[in-house]
C-alpha distance (Angstrom), angle and dihedral (degrees) to the residues before:
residue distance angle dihedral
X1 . . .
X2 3.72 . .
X3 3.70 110.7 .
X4 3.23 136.6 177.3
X5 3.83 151.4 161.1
X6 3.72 98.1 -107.8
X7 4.20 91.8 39.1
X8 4.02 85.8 55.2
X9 3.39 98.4 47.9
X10 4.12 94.0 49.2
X11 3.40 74.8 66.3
X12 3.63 116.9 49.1
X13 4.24 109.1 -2.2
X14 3.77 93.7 -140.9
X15 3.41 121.2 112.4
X16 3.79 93.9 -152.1
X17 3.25 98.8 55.4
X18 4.11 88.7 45.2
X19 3.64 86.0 51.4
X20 3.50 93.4 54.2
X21 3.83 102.6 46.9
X22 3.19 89.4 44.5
X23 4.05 96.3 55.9
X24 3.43 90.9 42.6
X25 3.58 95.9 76.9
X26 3.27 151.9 140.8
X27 3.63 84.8 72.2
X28 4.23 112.7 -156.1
X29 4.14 84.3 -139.8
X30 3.40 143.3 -38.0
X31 3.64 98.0 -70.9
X32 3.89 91.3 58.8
X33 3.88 83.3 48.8
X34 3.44 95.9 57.9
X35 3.58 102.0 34.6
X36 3.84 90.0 60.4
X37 4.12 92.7 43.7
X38 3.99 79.5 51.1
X39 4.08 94.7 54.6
X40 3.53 83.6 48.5
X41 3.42 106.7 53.7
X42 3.89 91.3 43.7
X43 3.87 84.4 68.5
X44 3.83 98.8 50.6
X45 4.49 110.7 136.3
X46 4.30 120.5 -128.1
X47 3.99 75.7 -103.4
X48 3.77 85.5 51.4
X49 3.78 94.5 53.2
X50 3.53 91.0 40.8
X51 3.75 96.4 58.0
X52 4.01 86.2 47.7
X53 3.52 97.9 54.2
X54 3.28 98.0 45.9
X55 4.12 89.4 76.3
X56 4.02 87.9 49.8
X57 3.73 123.6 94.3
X58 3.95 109.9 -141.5
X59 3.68 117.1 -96.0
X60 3.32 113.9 -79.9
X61 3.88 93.7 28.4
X62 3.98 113.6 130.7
X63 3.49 93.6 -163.1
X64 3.95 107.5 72.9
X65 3.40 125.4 91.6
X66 3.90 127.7 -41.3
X67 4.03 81.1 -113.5
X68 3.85 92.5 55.1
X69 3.90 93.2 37.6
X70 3.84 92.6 57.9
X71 3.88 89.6 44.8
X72 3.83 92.2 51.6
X73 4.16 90.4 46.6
X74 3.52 87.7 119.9
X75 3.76 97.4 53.6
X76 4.17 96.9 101.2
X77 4.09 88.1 157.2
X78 3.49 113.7 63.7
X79 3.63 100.4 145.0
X80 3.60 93.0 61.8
X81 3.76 91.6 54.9
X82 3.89 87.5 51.2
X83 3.91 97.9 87.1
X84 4.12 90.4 25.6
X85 3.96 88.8 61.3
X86 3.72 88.2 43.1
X87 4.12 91.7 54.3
X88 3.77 89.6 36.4
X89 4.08 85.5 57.4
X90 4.11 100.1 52.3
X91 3.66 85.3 47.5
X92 3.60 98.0 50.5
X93 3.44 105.0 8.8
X94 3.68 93.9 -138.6
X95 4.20 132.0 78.3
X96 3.70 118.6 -77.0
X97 4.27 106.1 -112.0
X98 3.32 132.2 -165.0
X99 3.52 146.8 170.5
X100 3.97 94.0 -111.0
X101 3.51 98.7 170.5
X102 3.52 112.6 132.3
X103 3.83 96.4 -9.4
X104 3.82 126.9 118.0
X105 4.09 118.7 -114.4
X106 3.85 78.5 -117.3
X107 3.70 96.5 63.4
X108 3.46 94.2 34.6
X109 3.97 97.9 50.9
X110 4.09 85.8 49.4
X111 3.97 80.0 58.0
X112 3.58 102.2 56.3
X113 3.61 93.2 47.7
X114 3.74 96.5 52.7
X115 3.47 84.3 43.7
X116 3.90 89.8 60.9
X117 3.79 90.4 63.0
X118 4.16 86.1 63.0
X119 3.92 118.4 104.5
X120 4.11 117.0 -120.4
X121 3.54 93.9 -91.4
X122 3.57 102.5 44.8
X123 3.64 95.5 46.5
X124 4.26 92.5 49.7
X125 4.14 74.4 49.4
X126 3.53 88.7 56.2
X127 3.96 99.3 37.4
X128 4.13 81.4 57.5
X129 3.80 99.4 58.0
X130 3.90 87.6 38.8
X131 4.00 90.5 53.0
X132 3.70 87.4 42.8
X133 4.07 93.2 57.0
X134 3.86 95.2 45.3
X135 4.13 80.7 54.1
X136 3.76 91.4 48.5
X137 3.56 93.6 46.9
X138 4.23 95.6 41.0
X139 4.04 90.1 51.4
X140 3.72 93.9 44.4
X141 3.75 85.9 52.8
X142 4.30 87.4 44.5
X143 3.69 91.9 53.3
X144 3.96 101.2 35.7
């Protein structure tokens, strides 16, 4: 497994949690890889998240990365998530995320507005695992 600084942090754009993959090796295999970059990322801070986000476009965006592009293929509505990003971001104040990989813009629009009934803390809860999975999915794709 060929890690490095700039491979963890396409990942997950926290130093911390690059830090601590990164220290954490030898890894035994991949799982034990990715089970510790999971642990991790379960324990990001709001300033955590914050710092993450700020390198992700908003869902339905077309102009992010090639990486977040291809995750968001299935987005075909973006319009519609126009004014639900904007009322997601005075609630939160911070982008919706979600895992989007292969999930429709129809699922993942019904998301985001369930997810506006959340409180503060259980949506930065939610952001977490969500940021966690894109990781998961980004390293498994690093490492393949």
């Amino acid at each position: 497994m060929n890690l490095d600084e700039a491979t963890l942090t396409e990942c997950l754009a926290v130093p911390r949690w690059v830090r601590a993959v990164l220290d954490g090796r030898p890894y035994a295999c991949p799982e034990a890889l990715f089970a510790a970059a999971e642990r991790e990322a379960a324990t990001l801070t709001a300033e955590e998240v914050d710092l993450a986000l700020a390198g992700h476009p908003r869902i339905g965006d077309k102009s992010g990365s090639a990486t977040s592009r291809a995750e968001q293929s299935g987005v075909d509505n973006a319009d519609e998530f126009l004014a639900a990003n904007r009322e997601y971001e005075l609630r939160f104040d911070r982008i919706y995320l979600v895992c989007a990989a292969g999930r429709s813009g129809t699922e993942l629009l019904a998301d985001l507005r369930q997810r506006l009934g959340n409180d503060p803390d259980t949506e930065l809860a939610v952001t977490v695992r969500e940021l966690g999975k894109i990781a998961l999915l980004r390293l498994r794709k690093a490492v393949s």
